[in-house]
N, C-alpha and C positions, 0 to 999 in steps of 0.2 A: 071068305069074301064073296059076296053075290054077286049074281050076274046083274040088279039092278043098280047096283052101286058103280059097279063098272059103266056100267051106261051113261048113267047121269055124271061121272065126270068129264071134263074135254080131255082129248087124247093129248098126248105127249107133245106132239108136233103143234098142237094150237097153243097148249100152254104158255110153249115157247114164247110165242107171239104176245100172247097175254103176257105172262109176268116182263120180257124182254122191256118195256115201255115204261112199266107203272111202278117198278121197282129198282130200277137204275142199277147198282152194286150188284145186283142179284140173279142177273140174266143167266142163262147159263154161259156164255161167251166167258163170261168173268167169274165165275164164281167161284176160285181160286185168289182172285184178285181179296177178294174181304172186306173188298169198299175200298175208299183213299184215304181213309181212317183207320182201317182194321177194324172197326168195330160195327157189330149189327146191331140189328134190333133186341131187346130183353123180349122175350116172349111173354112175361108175365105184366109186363108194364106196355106192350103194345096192342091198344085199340083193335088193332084193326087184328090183330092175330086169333083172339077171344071173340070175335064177332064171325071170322072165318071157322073158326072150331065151332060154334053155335050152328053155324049154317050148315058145315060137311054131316053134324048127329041129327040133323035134321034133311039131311038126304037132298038140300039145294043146291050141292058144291055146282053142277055143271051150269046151271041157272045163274048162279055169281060168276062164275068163270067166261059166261058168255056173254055177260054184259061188262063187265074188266074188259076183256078182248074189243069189244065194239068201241066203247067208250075210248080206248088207247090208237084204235084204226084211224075213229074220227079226228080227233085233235093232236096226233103225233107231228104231222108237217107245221103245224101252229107253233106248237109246244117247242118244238124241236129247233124251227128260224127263231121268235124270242129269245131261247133260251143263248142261241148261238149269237145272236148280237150281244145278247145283255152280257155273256162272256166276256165279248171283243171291248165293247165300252166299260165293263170296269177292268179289265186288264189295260187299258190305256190309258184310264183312269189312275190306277194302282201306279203307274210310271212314276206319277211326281206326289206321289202319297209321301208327306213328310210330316214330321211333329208337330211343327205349325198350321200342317193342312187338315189333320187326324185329332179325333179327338181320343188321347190317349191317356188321358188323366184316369181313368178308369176303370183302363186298361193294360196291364202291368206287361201281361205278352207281348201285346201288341207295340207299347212302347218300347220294349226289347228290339223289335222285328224290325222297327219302324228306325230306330237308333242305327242298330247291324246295317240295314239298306243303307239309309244316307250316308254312313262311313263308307261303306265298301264304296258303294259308286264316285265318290268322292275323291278317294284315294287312286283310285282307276283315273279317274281324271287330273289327281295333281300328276299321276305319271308322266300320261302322257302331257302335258305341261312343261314338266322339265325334261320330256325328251326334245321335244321342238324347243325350250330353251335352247339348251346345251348343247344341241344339233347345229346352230345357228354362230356358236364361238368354238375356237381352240387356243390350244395354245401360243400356234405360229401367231396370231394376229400380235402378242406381244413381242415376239422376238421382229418380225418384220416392220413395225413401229420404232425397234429398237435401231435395227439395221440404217432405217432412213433416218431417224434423229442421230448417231451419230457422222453419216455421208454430209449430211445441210449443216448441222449445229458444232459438232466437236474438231472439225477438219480446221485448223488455222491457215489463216491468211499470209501476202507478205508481209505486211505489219507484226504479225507473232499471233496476233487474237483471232478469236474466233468470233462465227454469229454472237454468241452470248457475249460476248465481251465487248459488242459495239457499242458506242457513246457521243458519235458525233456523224457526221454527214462522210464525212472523209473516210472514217474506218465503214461504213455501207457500201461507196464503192470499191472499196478494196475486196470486197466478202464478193460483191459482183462479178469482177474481173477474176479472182481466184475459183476459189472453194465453189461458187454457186455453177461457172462454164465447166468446171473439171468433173462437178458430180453431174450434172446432168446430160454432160456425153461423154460418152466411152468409145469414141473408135480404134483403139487402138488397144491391141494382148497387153496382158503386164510383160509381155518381153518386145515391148516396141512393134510390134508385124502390126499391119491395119488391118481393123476389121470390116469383114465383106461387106457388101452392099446390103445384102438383105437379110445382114443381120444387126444394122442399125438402126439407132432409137433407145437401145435398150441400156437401164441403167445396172449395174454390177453384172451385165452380160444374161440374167435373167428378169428384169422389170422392166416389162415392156413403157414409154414414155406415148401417152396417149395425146394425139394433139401436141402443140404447141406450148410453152410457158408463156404466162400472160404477167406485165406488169403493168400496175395501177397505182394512180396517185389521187389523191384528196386534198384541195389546198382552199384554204379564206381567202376572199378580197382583200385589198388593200383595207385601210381607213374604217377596218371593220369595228376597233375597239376609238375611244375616245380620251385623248392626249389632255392631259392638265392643260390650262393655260400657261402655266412658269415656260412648262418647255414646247409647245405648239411650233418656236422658230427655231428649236433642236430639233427633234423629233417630227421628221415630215410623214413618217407611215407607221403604222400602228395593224398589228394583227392578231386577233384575237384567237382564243381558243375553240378548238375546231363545235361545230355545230350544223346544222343540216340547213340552216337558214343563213348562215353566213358565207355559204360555199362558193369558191371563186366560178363561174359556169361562162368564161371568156376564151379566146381562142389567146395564147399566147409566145413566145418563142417563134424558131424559124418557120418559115408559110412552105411547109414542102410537103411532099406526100405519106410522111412519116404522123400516123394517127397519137402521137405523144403528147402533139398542142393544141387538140382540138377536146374540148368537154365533151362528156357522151352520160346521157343520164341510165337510171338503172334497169327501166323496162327497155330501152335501147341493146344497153349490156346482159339483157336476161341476168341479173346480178339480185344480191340478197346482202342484207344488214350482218355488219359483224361487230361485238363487242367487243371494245378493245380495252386495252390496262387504265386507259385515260377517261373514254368516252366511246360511245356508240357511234359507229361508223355507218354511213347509206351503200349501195351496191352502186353508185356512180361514178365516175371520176373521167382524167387521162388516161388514156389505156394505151399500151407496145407491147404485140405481139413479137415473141422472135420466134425462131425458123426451126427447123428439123438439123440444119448445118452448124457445127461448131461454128466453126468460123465467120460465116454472116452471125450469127448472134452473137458473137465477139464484138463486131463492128457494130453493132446495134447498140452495145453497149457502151462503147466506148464512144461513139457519137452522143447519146445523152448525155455523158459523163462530160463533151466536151463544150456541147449547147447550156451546159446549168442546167439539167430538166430539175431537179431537185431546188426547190428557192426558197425565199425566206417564207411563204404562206402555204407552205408543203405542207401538214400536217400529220400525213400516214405514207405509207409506201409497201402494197400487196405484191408478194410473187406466189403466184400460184401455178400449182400444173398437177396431175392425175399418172399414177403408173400401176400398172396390173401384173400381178404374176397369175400365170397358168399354172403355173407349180402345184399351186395352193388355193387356187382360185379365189383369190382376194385382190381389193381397189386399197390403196393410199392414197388417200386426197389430202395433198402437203398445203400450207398456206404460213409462208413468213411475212411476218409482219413487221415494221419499223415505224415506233410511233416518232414525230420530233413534236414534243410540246411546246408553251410561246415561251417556255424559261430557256429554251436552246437543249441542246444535246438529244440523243435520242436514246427511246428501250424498246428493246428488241422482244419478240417473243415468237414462237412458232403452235401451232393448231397441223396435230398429224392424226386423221381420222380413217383408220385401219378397216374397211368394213366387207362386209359377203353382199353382192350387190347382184351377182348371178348367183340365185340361190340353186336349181337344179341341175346337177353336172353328174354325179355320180351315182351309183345305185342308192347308196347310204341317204345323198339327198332325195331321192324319191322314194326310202320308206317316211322320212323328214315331213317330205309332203302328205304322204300316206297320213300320218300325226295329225298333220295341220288340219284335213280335211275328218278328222274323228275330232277334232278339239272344236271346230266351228259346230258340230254338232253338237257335243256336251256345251259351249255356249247357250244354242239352242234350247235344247233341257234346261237348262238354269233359267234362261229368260221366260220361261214359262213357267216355271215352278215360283220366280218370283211376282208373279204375273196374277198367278192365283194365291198366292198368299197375300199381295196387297188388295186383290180384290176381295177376301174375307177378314180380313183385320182393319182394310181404310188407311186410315192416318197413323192408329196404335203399331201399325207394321213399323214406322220411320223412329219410335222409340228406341229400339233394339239396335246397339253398335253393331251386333252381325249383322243384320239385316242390312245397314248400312253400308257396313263391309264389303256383302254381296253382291249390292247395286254397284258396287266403285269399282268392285274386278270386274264384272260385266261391263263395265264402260270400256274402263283401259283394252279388255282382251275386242270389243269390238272397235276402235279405235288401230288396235293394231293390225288387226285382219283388215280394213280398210286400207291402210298404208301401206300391208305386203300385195295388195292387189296393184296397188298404184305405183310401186316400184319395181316391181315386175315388168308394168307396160310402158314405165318410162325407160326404163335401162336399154330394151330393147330397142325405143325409139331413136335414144343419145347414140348407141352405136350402130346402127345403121346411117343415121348422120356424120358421124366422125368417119366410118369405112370409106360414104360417098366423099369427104371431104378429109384428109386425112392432114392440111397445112391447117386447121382451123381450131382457136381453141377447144379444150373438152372442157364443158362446164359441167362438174360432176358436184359443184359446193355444197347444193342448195338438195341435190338428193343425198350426199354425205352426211349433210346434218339432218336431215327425215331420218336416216337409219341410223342415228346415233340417239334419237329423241325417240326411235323405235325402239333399241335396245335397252334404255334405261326404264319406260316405261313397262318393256313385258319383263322387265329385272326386277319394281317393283309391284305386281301383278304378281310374282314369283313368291315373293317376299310378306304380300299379304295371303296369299293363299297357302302358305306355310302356317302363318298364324289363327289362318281360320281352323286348323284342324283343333285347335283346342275347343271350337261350340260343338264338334261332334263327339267329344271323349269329355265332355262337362262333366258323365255321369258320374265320373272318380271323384271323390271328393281332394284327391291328391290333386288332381290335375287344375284343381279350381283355385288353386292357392294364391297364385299369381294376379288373376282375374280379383279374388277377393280382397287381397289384400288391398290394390290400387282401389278398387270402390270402396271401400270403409275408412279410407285414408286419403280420397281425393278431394271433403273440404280442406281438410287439415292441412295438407298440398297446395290448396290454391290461394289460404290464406300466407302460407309460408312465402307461395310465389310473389306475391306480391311485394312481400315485403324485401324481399330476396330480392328482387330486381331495382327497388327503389334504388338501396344500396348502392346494387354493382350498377346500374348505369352510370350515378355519381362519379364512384370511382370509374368509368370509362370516359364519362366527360373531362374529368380531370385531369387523366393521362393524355387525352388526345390536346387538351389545353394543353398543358405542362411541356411535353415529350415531342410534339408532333411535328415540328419545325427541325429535329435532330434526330430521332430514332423511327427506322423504318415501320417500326411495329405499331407507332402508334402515330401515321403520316395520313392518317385519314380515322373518321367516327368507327368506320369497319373492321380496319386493320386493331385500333385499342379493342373494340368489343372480347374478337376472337384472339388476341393476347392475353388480355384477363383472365379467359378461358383457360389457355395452355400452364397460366401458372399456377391455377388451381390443380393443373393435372401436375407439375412440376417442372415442365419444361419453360425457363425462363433466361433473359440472361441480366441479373444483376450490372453488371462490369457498362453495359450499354446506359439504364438509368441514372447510375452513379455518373459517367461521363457527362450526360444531359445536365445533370445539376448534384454538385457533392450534400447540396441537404436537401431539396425537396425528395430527389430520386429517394434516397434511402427512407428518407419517412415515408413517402406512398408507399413505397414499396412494405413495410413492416404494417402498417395501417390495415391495407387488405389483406395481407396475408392472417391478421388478427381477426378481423371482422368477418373477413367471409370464409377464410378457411376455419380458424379454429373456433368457431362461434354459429355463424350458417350452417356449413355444411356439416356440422354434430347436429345441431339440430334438425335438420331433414333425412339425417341417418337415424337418428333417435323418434321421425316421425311413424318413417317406415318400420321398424324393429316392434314398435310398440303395437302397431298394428298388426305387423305378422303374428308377435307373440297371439295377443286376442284372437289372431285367425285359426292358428294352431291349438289353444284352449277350445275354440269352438268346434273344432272338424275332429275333436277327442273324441267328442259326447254326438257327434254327427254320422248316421249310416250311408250310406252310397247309396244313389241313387235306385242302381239297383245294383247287383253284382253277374259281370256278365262271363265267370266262374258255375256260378251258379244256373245258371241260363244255358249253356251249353251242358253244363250233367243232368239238367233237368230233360232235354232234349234225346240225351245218349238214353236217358233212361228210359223214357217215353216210346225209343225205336226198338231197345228188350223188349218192352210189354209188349210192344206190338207182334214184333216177333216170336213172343210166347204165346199170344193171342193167338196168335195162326196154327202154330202148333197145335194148342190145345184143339179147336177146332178139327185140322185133321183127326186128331187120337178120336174127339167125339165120332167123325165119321165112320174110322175104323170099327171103332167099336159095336158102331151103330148096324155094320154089314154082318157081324159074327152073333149080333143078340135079335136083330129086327125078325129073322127066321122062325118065328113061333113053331109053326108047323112040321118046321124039319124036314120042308119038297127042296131044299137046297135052290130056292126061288123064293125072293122078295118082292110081292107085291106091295102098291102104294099105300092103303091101308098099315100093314104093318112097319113100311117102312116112316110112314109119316108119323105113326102112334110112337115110336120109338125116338123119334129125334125132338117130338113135342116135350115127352117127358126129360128130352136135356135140354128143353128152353129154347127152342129155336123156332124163328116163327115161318108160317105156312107159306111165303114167299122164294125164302131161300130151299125149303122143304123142294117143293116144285120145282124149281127152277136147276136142281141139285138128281133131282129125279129125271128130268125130262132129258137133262145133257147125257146121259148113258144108257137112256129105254131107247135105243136106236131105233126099234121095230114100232116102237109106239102102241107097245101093247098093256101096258102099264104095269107091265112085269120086269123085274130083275133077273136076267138067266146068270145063269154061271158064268158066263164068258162076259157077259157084263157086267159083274159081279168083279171078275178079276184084273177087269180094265180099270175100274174103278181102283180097286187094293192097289194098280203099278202105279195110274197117277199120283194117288195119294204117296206114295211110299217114295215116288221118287220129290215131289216137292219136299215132305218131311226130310228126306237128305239135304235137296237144297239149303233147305233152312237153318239145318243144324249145322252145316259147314259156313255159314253166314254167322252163326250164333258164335262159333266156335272160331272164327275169325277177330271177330268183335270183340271176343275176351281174352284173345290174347296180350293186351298191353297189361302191366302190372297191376294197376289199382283197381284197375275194371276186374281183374281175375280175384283179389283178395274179397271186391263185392260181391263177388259171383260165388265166392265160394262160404262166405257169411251164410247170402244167401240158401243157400244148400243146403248148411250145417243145420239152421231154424226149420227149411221144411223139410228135411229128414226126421228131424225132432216131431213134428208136428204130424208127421206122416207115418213113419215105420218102417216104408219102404216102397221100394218105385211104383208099384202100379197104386198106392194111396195116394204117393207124393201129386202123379199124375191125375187121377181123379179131383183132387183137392183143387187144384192147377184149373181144373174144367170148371168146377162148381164155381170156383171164385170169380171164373170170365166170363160168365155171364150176364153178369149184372154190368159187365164194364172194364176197363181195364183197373187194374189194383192200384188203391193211391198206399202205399206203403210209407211207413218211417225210416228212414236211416239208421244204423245202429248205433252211430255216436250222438243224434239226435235222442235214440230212445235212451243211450246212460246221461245225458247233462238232466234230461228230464226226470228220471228215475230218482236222482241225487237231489234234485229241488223236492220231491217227494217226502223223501227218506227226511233233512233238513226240516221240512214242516211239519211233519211227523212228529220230528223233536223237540222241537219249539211249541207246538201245543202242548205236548205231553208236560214239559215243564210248567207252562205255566198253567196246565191242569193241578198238578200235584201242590203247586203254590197255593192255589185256593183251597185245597182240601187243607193245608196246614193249617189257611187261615180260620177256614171254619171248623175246625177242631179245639183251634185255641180259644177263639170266642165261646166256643162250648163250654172249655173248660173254665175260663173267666166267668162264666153267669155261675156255673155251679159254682165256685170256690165265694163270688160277691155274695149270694146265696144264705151260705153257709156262717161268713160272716156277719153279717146281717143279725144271723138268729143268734150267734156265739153274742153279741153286743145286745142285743133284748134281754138275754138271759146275766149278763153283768147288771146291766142296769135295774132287772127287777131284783137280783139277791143283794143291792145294795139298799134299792126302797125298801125290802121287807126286814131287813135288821132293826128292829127299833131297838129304845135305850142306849145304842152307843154312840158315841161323843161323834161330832163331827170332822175332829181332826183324825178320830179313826177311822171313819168312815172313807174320809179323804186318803188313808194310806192304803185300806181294802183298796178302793179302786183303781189308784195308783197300782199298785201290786195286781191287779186281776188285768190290768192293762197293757202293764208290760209283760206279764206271762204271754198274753193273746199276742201283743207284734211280735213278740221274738221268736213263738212258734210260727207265724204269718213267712219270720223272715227264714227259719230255718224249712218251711217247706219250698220256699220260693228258690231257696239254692239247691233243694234235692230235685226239685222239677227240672226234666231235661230239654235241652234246648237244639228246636228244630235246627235240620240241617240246612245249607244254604239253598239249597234247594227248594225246600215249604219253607223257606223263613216268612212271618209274617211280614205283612206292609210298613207296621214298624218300626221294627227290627233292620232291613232291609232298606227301605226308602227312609226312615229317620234318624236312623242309626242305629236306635235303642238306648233307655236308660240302663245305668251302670248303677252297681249298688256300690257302697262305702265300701264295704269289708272284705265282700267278694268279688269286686269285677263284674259277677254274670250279671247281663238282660236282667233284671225287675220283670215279672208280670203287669200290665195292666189290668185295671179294673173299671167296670162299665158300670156306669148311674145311670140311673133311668129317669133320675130328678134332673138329671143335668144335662144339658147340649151338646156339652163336647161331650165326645163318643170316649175317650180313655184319660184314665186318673193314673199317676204314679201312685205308688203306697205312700214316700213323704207326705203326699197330698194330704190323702187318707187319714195318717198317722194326725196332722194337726185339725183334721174334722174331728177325730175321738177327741185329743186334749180338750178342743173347746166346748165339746159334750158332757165331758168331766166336770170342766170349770161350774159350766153352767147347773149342773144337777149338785155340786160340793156349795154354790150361792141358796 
């Protein structure tokens, strides 16, 4: 090496500088790393490598190296901010990179990548979903429902009956006086001792009683409904059924200070509408507080019991009142009800709404919250993802049921995070007013029923994002079956529907005509509906229709059972079946979309190569430090060592960059000592590596590949240090796309197969063009054999014609019968070259012998083969004609 070559390069330390910028992977910092890919530059197929070796034999290296260097000084702060946004914005970009947003038709990986994300993240999200469900209920809530329905509902009265057994005005207040004062105070043990002062209020000694019990009444005015004329001088009053415009709003009853007789409307009442068994009720009425004291609320009651508060334009009668256990941290908001409609009598019903009203008390609840506040975020995510999806699809976005689907969880789940903010800040407000006022009702109804509309809501929010998980697993073709079937079968469906319903309405108006006056079931248009129903499931009761009428009952009743069970419903069992069938014939001959089996061994396999890739690599280096030595000064200068790694393909980048990280002194030599820093780094990465490799193959299948693997390049090699050189030459061009071994035998065997298949029907044409061969010569032959009959019969003269006629006869039949005796000594092809034929015709059959006839080819004639019959009555009429 010369001292002007040494000159004209830039020293070690600049290079740094230089390649560090312009080559990224290559720096020395990383040159270990291998890239984020594993894979370099090809040296024979990079540019810029072949223009660097042009320039170094041309003695310009430090000339190029100095302007790399300047050119990388100038524009790296540029280069480098760009580069660092343009990361940041497609990484925040990439966030809501989905199917819909990616154009992945084209791209098979990618639609992999892109499928995997949206699931994963997805499923991350339905978690945390049903963790803040399920966080929000237990199981007490059903047993403490249970607890208070049977204290109000199952406890009997004097009378014997209980709430549910009320029926008249009379049995209500007996439920009052008893069962309703005994369960709502408890002052006294079940061993008779009273209980303390402060520790009353409470019902079964742990539900605390919030406020006061409140009763309310709703009654019509008189003369609300309008009396016949017959009886106007009977009947002076008339009350109709209840309705929000009829409502009696008079003061009534005794003028004292008891708020029982005076109307109170419902913004008055801070009150809310409640549906009742009859009609829809307003939040207004008569309203009577009782007290915290047994005893006055005793007297409270039995004073309206004694005034009549109850009269003829009553129409409802609400008790309501609120109890809390700390226990469990849950509200029961109780609410009985007592309807009395204008027919007289009354039904009773109760509303007991079990709910979590102070949602954070425990640690559990504030991981809960923890939930909530990562679920308002993947809302987030989602509202933005569907944000950009409709902003590049427009209107074609609203086609798609998911898409639909998406929009509709996003409402609900935003909808309910509104609602838990607002019950939050009322809960608090309600009991800091009930603390300051603790003789006052709790009106807990109207947030009760918010978190009972809250709960069914993110129940079904729950419910559809269970089902959404079927658009991210579409790519099964298994998984689509359900989805398919319903689309390929939803005209068929909707024509059925129709006709389906004509029917059962009929039969539902019928029933409620017929039945409705006598059997509960069918005492309204709703009640027949959802009875029709039950007896298509099979719960019915016979014994009730038959009562109603001993012949209509039993004909409806045999009529639908005909029509719509065994007639309908075969046929939209028979709609669906036939459609599955067709889905399942189709999803036969149907591949997946992609297989994501296959995706994942594509991937495992892709991280060997790489891991081979690096391997190899080092062995190149290694090698490179024990041959770059020309000289034999046990020092590697850059010259030598750069000629030596060009010739294994590596371009002038990594050369450098690989040089400069261990010329410490920057003298552009290799000593010994950096020579052998070099050998530990490498040597100790190559351990790394091979305890990663050797990790990776431990699971079974991956070791059987591994050791296939092996078996081929041992075969191929000879022995390790081949195997290894093989290993290098092959990575340089790239990592190895290899075949599979059970890929190379299905493939091998389609080989072999067509192999066969031609060869046969090679050998078929040889038969056949042999036999045509032999057909021209034998037509040929005969030809001349019939020239020569015909002229030794013209040259006979003098004999008679009837001699003549018997020569030829005789010379005639000598010729077919030898015709026929070589036609049976001819052998006949195997099946194999049979001819066309033979084979495709069948072949003629002679009389005598069975075997094939040959054909015989005219050249006068168009059709390509003659039998011999044929033949045989072309000579006769030859005969005829030359004996005339």
């Amino acid at each position: 090496m010369s001292g002007s070559a040494k000159s004209a390069r830039p020293s070690s330390a600049s290079s740094r500088h230089a390649w560090g910028s312009d080559y990224g992977h290559a720096r020395p910092d990383n040159q270990f790393d291998f890239g984020q890919e594993g894979i370099r530059d090809d040296a024979d197929l990079s540019p810029t490598a072949m223009e660097d070796d042009h320039i170094y034999s041309n003695g310009d290296k430090g000339k190029s190296a100095g302007r790399s260097s300047a050119v990388a000084k100038n524009g790296s702060k540029k280069k480098s901010s760009q580069s660092c946004l343009g990361k940041i914005g497609s990484g925040i970009r990439s966030l809501w990179a989905t199917r819909q947003t990616e154009d992945v038709k084209g791209d098979r990986e990618l639609h992999v990548k892109t499928t995997l994300r949206e699931l994963i993240i997805y499923i991350v999200f339905l978690v945390i979903l049903c963790i803040v469900t399920f966080g929000m209920t237990s199981t007490t809530m059903y047993y403490y429902t249970k607890v208070m329905s049977d204290l109000f509902l199952e406890t009997t009265h004097s009378g014997g009956g209980t709430f549910k057994t009320i029926t008249s005005v009379e049995d209500y207040w007996k439920f009052a006086k008893g069962p309703l004062i005994k369960g709502l105070y408890w002052e006294t043990w079940y061993n008779n001792v009273t209980v303390p002062e402060d520790q009353l209020g409470y019902i079964y000694y742990e539900n605390k009683l919030l406020g006061v019990p409140r009763l309310r009444t709703l009654q019509v005015h008189s003369n609300s409904c309008v009396v016949h004329d017959d009886f106007k001088d009977v009947i002076r009053e008339c009350f109709e059924s209840y309705s929000e415009s009829l409502e009696n709003k008079d003061s009534f009853g005794e003028k004292d200070n008891h708020t029982a007789w005076h109307y109170q409307s419902q913004d008055e009442l801070d009150g809310s509408s409640h549906w009742g068994q009859i009609t829809t009720y307003s939040g207004a009425g008569y309203v009577q507080d009782l007290t915290n004291n047994k005893t006055e609320s005793e007297d409270i009651i039995e004073y309206l019991f004694e005034k009549r508060w109850i009269r003829r334009g009553t129409r409802v009668l609400f008790i309501d009142f609120t109890v809390y256990n700390a226990n469990i941290n849950l509200f029961c908001v109780v609410r009985l009800t007592v309807e009395f409609p204008p027919t007289g009598g009354a039904i009773p019903h109760a509303t007991m709404r079990t709910v979590k009203l102070i949602r954070y008390v425990t640690v559990y609840d504030y991981f809960i919250m923890a939930c909530e506040f990562i679920l308002c975020l993947f809302i987030f995510y989602y509202m933005v993802e569907e944000a950009i999806e409709i902003k590049k699809h427009k209107c074609s976005y609203f086609k798609s049921v998911w898409n639909i689907l998406d929009i509709l969880v996003i409402i609900i789940m935003i909808m309910c995070v509104s609602f838990n903010v607002y019950r939050t800040l009322k809960v608090d407000e309600l009991l800091q007013d009930l603390l300051n006022k603790p003789d006052q009702y709790a009106n807990f109804e109207f947030l009760s029923y918010g978190q009972e509309q809250f709960d069914n809501a993110i129940a079904i929010a729950v419910f559809l994002a269970w089902i959404k998980i079927f658009k991210y697993i579409s790519f099964n073709k298994t998984m689509t079956q359900l989805s398919s079937t319903l689309g390929k079968c939803a005209k068929d469906l909707a024509g059925f529907a129709v006709m389906f319903f004509i029917i059962f309405l009929a039969f539902t108006q019928l029933g409620y005509l017929l039945f409705g006056t006598q059997v509960k079931d069918f005492s309204n248009f709703q009640n027949s509906f959802f009875t029709l129903f039950r007896i298509i499931l099979g719960d019915f009761d016979f014994d009730q229709l038959e009562a109603a009428h001993r012949i209509l009952g039993p004909i409806f009743f045999m009529l639908f059972v005909f029509f719509v069970f065994f007639v309908l419903i075969n046929m939209f069992l028979a709609i669906i079946n036939d459609t599955y069938s067709e889905v399942k014939g189709d999803m036969a001959n149907q591949k997946n979309e992609f297989e994501m089996t296959d995706y994942f061994k594509r991937g495992y396999e892709k991280m060997l190569t790489k891991m081979n890739f690096k391997h190899d690599k080092i062995v190149d280096i290694q090698k490179a430090l024990q041959t770059a030595d020309i000289n034999n000064d046990k020092q590697v200068d850059f010259d030598e060592w750069r000629q030596d790694l060009k010739t294994r393909g590596y371009a002038d980048a990594e050369i450098e960059a690989l040089f400069a990280r261990y010329d410490i002194d920057g003298d552009r030599i290799l000593s010994q000592d950096e020579q052998n820093r070099m050998l530990t780094d490498l040597d100790a990465q190559k351990a790394a590596l091979n305890k990663e490799y050797d990790d990776m193959m431990q699971r079974p299948e991956s070791a059987n590949r591994r050791s296939t693997s092996r078996v081929s390049s041992n075969d191929d090699s000879g022995d390790d240090s081949d195997d290894d050189e093989s290993r290098t030459k092959s990575s340089r061009s790239g990592p190895a796309q290899g075949v599979q071994y059970e890929e190379f035998t299905v493939l091998s065997r389609r080989v072999d197969r067509m192999e066969h298949s031609i060869g046969s029907i090679v050998s078929k044409i040889d038969a056949v063009l042999v036999k045509l061969e032999a057909m021209e010569k034998a037509k040929l032959k005969r030809r001349e054999t019939m020239g020569k009959i015909l002229d030794s019969i013209t040259e006979s003269d003098g004999t008679s014609d009837e001699v003549k006629r018997e020569q030829m006869e005789r010379l005639v039949r000598e010729e077919l019968e030898r015709w026929d005796s070589e036609s049976s000594i001819t052998p006949q092809p195997s099946g194999r070259g049979a001819s066309p034929s033979s084979s495709g015709r069948g072949g003629a059959r002679s009389r005598n012998g069975g075997n094939a006839m040959p054909f015989l080819y005219d050249h006068g004639d168009q059709n390509p083969y003659f039998p011999i019959p044929i033949m045989r009555r072309k000579m006769w009429n030859r005969v005829n004609m030359v004996s005339l």
